[in-house]
N, C-alpha and C positions, 0 to 999 in steps of 0.2 A: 429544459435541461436540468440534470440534477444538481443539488450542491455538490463542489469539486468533491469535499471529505467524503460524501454518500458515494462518489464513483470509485474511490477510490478502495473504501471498504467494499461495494461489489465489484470488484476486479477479482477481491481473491476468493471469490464465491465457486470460483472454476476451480478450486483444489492444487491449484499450480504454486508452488513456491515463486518466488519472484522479487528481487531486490529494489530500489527507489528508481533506480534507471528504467528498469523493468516497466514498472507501472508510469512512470514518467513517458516513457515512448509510446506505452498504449492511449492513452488519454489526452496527449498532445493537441492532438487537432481540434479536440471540445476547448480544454480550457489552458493551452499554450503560453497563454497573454493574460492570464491569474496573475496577480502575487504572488498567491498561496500556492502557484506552483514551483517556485524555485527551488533551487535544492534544500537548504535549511528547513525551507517551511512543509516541506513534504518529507524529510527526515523527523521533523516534532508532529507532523500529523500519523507517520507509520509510528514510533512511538508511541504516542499517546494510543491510538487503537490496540496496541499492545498490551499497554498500562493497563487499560482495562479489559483485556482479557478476551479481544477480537479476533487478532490475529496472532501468530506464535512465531516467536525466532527461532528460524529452523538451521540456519547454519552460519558463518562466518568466513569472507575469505580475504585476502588484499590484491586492488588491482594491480594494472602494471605502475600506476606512480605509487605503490605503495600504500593507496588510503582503504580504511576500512572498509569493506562493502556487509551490510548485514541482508540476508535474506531472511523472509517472514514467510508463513503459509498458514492460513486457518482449516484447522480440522473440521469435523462435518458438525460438531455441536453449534461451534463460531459460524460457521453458515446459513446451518438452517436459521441462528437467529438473525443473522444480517437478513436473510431473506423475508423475514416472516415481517421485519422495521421497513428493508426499503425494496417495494416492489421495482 
C-alpha cells in the first residue's frame, strides 16, 4: 500500500476537481483508520501539495452548515509529474 499523501496526490491524476470529502470518501477503505486521515490533517496535506504547486485551487463554495469547502484540481503538467514520482 501506498503512503496515504502519495494516494492522495494520485487521486487527482484523473483530471477531476474534487474537494477533501471528495478524496476523503475515495480512499476510505485503504486508509480510514490513519491519523493523517482526519479532516484537519488532510486539509494541511491538500494545502501543502498546493503550496507547492501540485495541485490547484479551482473553486470555492459553502456547504449547508456554512463551512468553507475548497476544491483543488491538477493540470496535466501537476500530473504528469505526480506520475512520472509515484508509479
Amino acid at each position: 500500500m501506498r503512503p496515504l499523501f502519495f494516494s492522495v496526490l494520485k487521486y487527482f491524476t484523473s483530471g477531476k476537481e474534487a474537494c477533501r470529502k471528495d478524496v476523503q470518501d475515495a480512499l476510505r477503505d485503504q486508509y480510514g483508520s490513519f491519523k493523517a486521515f482526519k479532516d484537519k490533517a488532510m486539509d494541511e496535506a491538500l494545502m501543502t501539495a498546493c503550496s507547492n504547486g501540485l495541485i490547484d485551487e479551482s473553486r470555492y463554495e459553502l456547504d449547508e452548515k456554512g463551512n468553507l469547502v475548497i476544491y483543488y484540481k491538477a493540470n496535466q503538467e501537476s500530473i504528469d509529474t505526480i506520475n512520472s514520482y509515484i508509479k
